[in-house]
C-alpha positions as CSV (number, residue, x, y, z in Angstrom):
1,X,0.0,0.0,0.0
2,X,1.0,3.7,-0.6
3,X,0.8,6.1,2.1
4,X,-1.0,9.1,2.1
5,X,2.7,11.0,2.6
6,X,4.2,9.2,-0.5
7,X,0.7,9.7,-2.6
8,X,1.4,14.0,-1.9
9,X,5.3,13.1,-2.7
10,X,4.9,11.9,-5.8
11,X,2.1,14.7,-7.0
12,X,4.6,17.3,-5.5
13,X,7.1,15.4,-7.7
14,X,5.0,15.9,-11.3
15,X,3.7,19.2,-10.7
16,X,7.0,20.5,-11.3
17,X,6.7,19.5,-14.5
18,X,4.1,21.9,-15.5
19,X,6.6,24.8,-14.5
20,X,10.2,23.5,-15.9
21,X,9.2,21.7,-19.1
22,X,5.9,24.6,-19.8
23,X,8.8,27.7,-18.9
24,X,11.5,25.8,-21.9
25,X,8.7,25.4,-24.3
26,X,7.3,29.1,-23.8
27,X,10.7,30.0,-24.3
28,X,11.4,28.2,-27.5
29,X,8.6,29.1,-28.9
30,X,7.8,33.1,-28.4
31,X,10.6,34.6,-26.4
32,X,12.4,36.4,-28.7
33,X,16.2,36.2,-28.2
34,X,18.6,37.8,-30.2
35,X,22.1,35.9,-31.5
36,X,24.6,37.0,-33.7
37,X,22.8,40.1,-34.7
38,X,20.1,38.2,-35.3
39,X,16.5,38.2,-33.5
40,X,14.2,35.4,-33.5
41,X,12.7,32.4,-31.6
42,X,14.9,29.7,-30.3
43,X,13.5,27.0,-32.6
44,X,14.1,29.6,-35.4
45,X,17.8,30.1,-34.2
46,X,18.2,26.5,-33.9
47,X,16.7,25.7,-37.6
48,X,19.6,28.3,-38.7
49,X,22.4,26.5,-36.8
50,X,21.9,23.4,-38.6
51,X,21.6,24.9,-42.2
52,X,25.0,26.5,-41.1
53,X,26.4,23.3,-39.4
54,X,25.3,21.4,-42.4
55,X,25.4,23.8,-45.3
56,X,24.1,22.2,-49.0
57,X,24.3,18.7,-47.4
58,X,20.8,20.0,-45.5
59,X,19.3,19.9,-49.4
60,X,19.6,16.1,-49.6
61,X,17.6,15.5,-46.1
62,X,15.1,17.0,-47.6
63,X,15.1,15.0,-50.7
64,X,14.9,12.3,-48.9
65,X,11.9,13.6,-46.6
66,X,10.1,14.1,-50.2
67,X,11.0,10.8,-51.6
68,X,10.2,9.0,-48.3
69,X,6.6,11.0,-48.6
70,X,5.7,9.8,-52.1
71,X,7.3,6.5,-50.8
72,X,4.8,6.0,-48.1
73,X,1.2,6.3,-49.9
74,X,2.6,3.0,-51.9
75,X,4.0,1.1,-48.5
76,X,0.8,1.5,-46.6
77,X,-1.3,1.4,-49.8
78,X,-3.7,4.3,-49.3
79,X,-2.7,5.8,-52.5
80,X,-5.7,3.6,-54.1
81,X,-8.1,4.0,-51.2
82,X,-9.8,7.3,-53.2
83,X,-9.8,9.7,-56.0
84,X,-8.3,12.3,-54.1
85,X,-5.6,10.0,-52.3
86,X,-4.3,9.1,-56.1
87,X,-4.5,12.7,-56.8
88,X,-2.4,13.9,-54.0
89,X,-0.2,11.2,-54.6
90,X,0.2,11.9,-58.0
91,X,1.2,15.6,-56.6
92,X,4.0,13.9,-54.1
93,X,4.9,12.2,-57.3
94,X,5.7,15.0,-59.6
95,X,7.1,16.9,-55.7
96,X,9.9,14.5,-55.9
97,X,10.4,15.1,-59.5
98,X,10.8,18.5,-59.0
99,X,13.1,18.2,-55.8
100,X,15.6,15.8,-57.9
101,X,15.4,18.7,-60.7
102,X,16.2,21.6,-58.5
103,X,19.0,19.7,-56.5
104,X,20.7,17.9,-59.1
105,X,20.7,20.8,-61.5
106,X,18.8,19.0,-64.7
107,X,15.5,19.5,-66.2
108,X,13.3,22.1,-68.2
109,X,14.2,26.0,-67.8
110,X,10.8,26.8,-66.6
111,X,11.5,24.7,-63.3
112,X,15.1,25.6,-62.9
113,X,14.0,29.4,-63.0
114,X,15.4,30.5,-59.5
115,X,11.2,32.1,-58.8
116,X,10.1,28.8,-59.6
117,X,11.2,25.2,-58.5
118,X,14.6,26.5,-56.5
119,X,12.2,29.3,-55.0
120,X,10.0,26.6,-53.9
121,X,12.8,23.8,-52.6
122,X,15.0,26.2,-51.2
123,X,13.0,29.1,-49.4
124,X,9.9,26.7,-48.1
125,X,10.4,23.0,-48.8
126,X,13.8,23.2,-46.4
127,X,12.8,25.2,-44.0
128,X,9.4,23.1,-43.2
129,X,11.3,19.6,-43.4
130,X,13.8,21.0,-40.4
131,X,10.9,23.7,-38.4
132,X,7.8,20.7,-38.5
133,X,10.0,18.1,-36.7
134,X,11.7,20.1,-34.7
135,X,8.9,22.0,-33.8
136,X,6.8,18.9,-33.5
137,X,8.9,17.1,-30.6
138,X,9.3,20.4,-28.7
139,X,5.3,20.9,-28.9
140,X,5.2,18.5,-25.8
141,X,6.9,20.6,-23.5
142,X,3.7,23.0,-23.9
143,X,0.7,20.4,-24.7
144,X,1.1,17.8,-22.1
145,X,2.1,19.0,-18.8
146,X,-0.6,21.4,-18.3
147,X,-0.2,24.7,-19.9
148,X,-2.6,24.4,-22.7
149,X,-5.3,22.9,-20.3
150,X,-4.5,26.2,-17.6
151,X,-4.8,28.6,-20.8
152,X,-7.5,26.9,-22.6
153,X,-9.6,27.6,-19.4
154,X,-8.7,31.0,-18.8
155,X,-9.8,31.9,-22.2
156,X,-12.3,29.7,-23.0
157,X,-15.4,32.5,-22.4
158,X,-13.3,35.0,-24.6
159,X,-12.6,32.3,-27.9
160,X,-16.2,31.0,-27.4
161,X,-17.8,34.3,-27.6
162,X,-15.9,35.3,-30.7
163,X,-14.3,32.4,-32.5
164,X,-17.0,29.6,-31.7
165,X,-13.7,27.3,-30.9
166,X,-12.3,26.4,-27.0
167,X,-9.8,28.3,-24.9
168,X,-6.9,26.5,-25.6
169,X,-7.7,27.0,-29.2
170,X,-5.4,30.2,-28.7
171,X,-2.2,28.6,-28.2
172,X,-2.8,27.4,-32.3
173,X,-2.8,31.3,-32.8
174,X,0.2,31.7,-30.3
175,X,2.1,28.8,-32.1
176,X,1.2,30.0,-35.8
177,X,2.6,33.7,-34.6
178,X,5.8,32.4,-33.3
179,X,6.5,29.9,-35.3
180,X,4.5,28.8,-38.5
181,X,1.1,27.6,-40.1
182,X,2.5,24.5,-39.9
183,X,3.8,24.4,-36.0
184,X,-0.3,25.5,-35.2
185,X,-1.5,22.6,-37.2
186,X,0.5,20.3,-35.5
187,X,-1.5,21.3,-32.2
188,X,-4.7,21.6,-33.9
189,X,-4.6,17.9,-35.6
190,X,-2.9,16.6,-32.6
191,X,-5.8,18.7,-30.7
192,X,-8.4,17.4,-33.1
193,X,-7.5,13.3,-33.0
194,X,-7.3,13.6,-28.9
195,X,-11.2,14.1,-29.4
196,X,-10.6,18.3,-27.9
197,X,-11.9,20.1,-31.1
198,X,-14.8,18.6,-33.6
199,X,-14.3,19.5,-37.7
200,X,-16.1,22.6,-37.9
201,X,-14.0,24.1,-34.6
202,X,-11.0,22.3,-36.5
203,X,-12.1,24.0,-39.8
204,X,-12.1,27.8,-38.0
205,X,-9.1,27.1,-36.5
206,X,-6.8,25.9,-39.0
207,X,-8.1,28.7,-41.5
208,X,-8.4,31.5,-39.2
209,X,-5.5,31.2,-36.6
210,X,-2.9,28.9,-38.7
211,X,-1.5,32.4,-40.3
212,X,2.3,32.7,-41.5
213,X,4.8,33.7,-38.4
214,X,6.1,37.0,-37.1
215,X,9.9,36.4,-38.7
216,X,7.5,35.8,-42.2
217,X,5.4,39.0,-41.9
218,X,9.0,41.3,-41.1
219,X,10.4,39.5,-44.3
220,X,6.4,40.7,-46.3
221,X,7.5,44.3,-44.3
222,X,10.8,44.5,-45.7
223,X,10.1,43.6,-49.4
224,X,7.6,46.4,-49.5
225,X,9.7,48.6,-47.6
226,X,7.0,48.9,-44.6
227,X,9.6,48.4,-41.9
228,X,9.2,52.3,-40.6
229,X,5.5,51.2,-40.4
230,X,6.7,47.5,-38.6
231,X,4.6,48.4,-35.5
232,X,1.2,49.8,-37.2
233,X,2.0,47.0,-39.7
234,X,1.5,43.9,-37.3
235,X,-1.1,45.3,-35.1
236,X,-3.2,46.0,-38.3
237,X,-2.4,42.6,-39.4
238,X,-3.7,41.2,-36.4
239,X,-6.4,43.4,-36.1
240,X,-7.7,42.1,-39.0
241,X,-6.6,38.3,-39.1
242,X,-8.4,37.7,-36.3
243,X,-11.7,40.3,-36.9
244,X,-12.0,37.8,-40.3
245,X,-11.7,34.5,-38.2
246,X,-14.5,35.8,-36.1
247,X,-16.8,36.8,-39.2
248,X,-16.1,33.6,-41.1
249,X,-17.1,31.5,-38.0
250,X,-20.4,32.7,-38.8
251,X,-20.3,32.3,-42.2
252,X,-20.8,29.3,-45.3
253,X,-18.7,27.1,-45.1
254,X,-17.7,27.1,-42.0
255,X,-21.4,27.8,-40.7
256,X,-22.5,24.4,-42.4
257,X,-19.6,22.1,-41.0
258,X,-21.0,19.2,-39.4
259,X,-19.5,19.2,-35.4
260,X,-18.4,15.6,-35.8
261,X,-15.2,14.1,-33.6
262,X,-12.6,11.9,-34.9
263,X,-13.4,8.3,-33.9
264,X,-16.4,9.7,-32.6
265,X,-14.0,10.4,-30.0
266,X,-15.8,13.5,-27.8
267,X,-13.4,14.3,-25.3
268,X,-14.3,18.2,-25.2
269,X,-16.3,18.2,-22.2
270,X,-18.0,21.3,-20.6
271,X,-17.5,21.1,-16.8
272,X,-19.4,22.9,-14.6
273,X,-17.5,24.7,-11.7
274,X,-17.6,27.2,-8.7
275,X,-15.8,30.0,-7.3
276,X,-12.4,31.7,-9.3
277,X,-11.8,30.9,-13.3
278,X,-7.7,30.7,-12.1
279,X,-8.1,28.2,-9.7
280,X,-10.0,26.1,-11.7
281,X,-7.7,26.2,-14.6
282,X,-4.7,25.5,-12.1
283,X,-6.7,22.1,-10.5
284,X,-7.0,21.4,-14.3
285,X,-3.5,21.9,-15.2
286,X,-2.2,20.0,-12.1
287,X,-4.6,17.1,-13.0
288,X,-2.9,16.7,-16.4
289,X,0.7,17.2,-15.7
290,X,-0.1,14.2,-12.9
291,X,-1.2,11.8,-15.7
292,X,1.2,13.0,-18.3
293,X,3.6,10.3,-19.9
294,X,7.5,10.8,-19.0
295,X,9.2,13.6,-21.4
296,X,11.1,11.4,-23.1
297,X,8.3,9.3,-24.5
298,X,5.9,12.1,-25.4
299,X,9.0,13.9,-26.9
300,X,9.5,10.7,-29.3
301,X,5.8,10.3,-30.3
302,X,5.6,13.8,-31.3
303,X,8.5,13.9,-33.0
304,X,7.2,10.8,-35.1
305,X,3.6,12.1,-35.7
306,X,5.6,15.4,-37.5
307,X,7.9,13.6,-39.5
308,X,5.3,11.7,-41.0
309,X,3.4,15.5,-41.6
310,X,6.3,16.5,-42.6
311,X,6.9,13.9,-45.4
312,X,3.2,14.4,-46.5
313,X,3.5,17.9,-46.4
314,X,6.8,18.6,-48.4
315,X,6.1,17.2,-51.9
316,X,3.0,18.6,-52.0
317,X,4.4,22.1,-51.5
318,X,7.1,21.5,-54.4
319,X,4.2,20.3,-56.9
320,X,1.2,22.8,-56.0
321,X,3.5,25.3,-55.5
322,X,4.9,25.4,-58.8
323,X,1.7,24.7,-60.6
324,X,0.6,27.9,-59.3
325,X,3.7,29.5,-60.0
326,X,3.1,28.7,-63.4
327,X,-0.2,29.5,-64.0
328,X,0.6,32.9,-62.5
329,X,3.8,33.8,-64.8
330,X,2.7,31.8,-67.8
331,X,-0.9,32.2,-68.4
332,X,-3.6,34.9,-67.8
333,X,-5.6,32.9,-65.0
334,X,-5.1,34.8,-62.4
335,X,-5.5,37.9,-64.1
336,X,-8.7,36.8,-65.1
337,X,-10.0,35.6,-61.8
338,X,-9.3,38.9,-60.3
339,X,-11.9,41.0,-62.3
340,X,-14.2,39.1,-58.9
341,X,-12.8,42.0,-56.8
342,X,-13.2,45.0,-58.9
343,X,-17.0,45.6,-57.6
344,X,-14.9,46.0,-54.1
345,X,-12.0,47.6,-54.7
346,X,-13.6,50.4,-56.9
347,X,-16.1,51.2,-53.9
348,X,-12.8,53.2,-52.4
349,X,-10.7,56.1,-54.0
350,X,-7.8,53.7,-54.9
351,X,-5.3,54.3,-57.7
352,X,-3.8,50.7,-58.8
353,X,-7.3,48.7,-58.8
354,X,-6.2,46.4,-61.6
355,X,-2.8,45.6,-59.9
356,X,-4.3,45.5,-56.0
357,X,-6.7,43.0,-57.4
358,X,-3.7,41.1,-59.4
359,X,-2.0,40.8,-56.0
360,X,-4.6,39.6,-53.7
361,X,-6.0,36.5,-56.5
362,X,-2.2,35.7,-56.4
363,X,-2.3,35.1,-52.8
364,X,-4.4,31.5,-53.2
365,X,-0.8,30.1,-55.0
366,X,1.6,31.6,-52.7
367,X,1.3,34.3,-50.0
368,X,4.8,35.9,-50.9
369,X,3.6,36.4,-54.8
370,X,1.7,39.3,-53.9
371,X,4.4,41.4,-52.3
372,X,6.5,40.5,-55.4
373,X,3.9,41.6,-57.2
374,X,3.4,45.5,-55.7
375,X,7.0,46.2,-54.4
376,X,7.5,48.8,-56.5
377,X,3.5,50.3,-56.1
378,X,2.7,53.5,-53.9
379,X,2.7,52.3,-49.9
380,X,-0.8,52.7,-49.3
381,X,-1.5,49.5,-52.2
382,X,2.0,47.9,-50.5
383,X,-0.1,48.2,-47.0
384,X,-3.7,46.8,-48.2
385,X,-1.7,44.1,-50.1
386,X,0.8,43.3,-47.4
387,X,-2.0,42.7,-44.8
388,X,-4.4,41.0,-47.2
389,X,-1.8,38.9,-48.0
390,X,-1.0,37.7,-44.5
391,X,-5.2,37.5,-43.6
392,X,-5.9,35.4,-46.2
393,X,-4.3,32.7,-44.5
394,X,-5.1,29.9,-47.3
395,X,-2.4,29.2,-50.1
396,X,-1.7,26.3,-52.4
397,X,1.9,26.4,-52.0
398,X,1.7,25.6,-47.8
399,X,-1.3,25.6,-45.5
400,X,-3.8,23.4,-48.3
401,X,-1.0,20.7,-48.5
402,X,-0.7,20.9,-44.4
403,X,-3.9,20.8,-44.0
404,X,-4.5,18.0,-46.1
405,X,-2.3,16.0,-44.3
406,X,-4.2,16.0,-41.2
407,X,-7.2,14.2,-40.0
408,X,-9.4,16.8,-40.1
409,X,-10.2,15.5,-43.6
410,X,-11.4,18.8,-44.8
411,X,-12.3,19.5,-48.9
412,X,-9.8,21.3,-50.6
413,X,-13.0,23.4,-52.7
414,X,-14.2,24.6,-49.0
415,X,-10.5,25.6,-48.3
416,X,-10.8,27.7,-51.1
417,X,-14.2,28.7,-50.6
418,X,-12.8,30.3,-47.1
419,X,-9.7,31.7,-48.9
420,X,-11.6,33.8,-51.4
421,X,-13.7,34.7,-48.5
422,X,-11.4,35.8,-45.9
423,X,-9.7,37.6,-49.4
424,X,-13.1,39.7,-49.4
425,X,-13.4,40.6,-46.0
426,X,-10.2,41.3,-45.4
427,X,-10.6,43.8,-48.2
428,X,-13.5,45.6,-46.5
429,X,-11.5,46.0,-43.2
430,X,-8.3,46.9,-44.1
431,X,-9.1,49.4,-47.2
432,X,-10.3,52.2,-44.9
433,X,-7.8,51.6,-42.4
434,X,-5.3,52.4,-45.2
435,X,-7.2,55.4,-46.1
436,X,-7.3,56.6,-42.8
437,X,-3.1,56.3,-41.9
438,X,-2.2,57.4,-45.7
């Protein structure tokens, strides 16, 4: 039998967990700390230590992160289970193609154009093979020793009233800012399969709070030369990020989306409680970080879960990514499909309607495009297309691929649906705001 003594003991033993392993994870995640001249987040600052430890070697990992993703739908068979799981294989397919082009140097001119398949493998496909496992195994130190139960009760009235999704729904947001679209969706699909979120809370969050990082918005502020504005810049962009989140909860598709669990698996249970919100979240938190596997362990099992995201993820960014590419440099597509916004745009006093509208349809292939696009425009059209840019949250190119490999098993037509939306309304909101500043 265990005494009482040794019972307290051991829970006095765990509960340290939630302060040591939730501090290191905070801190690798969104303290910013600068090195070598250089600020950033740890995990950003450790992604850059092994491209510099490792130098053009780090181009054949992942190569072989892309070949081991087109690899796997034939191993475990699912590539015949559906139409769309042959499609998307057929996309890691023609990823892996492209990968052996860029790397080894061979192939048509069109893909070895340094804006096409080297801007692809080189500025994105690298940088998510080394950020999603990295960022993956560190995720435990935040999800499974309390601190996402403590804050996901603290907030939960606040992101029920405006987002429709639970409290801890937040630290998606918090991880998305800090780190990437990709580092939030790890915590959403993780979030989602753990029976915490149903698909239409999964929908909202992983199109409203999975946005691009902070280093990713300075980089959008310095190509159009918005860095005097930095401040005004990112509170504008949040401003608005999050004000179309809260609109498009209410809104088709999203509206419509069935609240169904994964496995059926309802775990998101509404307790009842008296007295203060912190001390409830704290007995919560304390609860968790009790029954919480050893680090080790739940360091390993993430670390698995995003390697296998990240070789699902990878190709598809190469393939899609460059399919837009082309349709945007090589065609009149996306020229065409912008004529949709000009009923908006010429509602406001604007000068460069044609090219705003250009920018923002661009945005669905790659959310960079449309800064590339207007670097040289007048700043108040660098500002509306810099934040809608960043608002629109949905591209081909990264957050449809990473979305797709989750279990939220969400349609890529309603993905776009919500992109051209959120386009829209992001449009409405930040137009006048520019008017008002410029």
């Amino acid at each position: 039998m265990v005494s009482e003594d040794e019972m307290r003991r051991e829970k006095g033993y765990k509960i340290w967990r939630f302060f040591v392993f939730s501090a290191l994870g905070l801190f690798l995640f969104f303290v910013p700390v600068t090195l070598s001249g250089t600020t950033s987040i740890m995990l950003d600052h450790i992604v850059t230590v092994i491209h510099k430890v490792f130098g053009e070697n780090i181009q054949y990992y992942t190569l072989a992160i892309v070949f081991a993703g087109t690899l796997l739908p034939f191993l475990t068979k699912t590539w015949k289970q559906s139409a769309f799981n042959l499609l998307f294989t057929s996309f890691k397919i023609l990823g892996l193609l492209i990968g052996i082009m860029v790397v080894f140097n061979i192939g048509p001119s069109f893909v070895l154009d340094e804006n096409m398949g080297p801007f692809l493998f080189y500025s994105l496909a690298i940088n998510l093979s080394l950020l999603i496992p990295l960022g993956g195994a560190a995720l435990g130190l935040i999800l499974g020793y309390g601190f996402l139960v403590f804050i996901g009760v603290l907030l939960e009235p606040v992101m029920r009233a405006l987002f429709k999704t639970p409290g801890r729904s937040a630290m998606d947001a918090m991880a998305s800012l800090v780190g990437s679209y990709s580092v939030g969706l790890l915590i959403t699909n993780r979030t989602y399969k753990e029976g915490l979120y149903n698909r239409k809370e999964g929908l909202i969050i992983a199109t409203g709070f999975s946005t691009v990082s902070v280093t990713i918005m300075v980089v959008v502020a310095r190509t159009l030369e918005l860095m005097d504005y930095w401040v005004l810049f990112f509170i504008v962009i949040l401003l608005v990020t999050f004000g179309v989140t809260a609109i498009t909860a209410y809104l088709p598709p999203i509206r419509k989306e069935q609240k169904i669990y994964f496995n059926d698996k309802n775990n998101n249970i509404e307790e009842n409680y008296e007295g203060n919100i912190l001390q409830y979240a704290w007995y919560k938190a304390k609860q968790q970080s009790h029954s919480s596997r050893p680090l080790t362990e739940d360091v390993w099992m993430n670390f698995i879960e995003a390697m296998k995201m990240t070789a699902s993820v990878v190709p598809s960014v190469l393939s899609i990514g460059l399919i837009g590419l082309i349709a945007a440099e090589y065609t009149d597509v996306i020229t065409w499909v912008s004529y949709v916004y000009y009923p908006i745009l010429y509602m406001f006093p604007l000068e460069n309607v044609p090219l705003i509208a250009e920018a923002v349809t661009i945005s669905i292939v790659e959310m960079f495009l449309p800064s590339l696009l207007v670097a040289e425009a007048d700043i108040m059209t660098r500002f509306i297309v810099g934040v809608t840019s960043v608002s629109a949250v949905v591209f081909l190119s990264g957050l449809i691929p990473a979305v797709l490999s989750t279990s939220l098993n969400l349609k890529v037509w309603k993905l776009i649906f919500v992109w051209f939306i959120r386009t829209v309304l992001s449009l409405l909101i930040v137009i006048p705001i520019a008017l008002l500043i410029f």
